[in-house]
N, C-alpha and C positions, 0 to 999 in steps of 0.2 A: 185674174189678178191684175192683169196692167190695165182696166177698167179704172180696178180699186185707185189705183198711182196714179194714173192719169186725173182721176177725180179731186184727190189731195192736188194734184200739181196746180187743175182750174182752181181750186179754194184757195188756194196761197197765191196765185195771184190778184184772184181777186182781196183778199187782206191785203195785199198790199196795196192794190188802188185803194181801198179804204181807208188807210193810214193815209195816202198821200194827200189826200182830200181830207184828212182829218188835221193832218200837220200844213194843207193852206188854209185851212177857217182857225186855226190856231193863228197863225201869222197876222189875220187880219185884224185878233182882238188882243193880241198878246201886247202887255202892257210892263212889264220887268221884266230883269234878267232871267231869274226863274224860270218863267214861262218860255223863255225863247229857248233855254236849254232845253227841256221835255221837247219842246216843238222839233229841235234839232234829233235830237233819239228818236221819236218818234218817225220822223223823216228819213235819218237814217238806216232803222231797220227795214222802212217800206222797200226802199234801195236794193238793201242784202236780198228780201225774203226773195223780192222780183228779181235779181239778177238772177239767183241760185237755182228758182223756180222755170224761169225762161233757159240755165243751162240743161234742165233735167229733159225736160220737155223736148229739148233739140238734141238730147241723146235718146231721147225715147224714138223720134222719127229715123233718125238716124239707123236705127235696131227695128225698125217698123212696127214698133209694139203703141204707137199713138195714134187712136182711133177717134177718128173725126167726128163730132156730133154737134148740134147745134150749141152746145157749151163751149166745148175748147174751140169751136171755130170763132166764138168770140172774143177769145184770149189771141189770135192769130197774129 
């Protein structure tokens, strides 16, 4: 099971790089107000999802149940 959890944890941060990088090519074309709020949300859930992601993860090692693999070593 902490495979399973670990694997949700790699996903959710990597959506959150995704958003971050979705919320700088927003910035670069964003042209009204509109836009730069979405960009703003957008940005700051990447934030939440990665802080929250990165605390799980450091209670996972912590508990020794975070099993290293060429995935989450990339999230390190």
């Amino acid at each position: 099971m902490a495979s399973t959890i670990n694997s949700l944890i790699n996903e959710s941060l990597e959506m959150a790089r995704q958003l971050t990088i979705l919320a700088d090519q927003g910035e670069e074309r964003c042209d009204d107000d509109g836009c730069a709020v979405l960009i703003g949300v957008v940005r700051d859930c990447a934030y939440k999802i990665r802080g929250r992601a990165e605390q799980e993860r450091e209670v996972h090692r912590l508990r020794g149940r975070w099993e290293l693999s060429p995935t989450s070593a990339a999230h390190n």
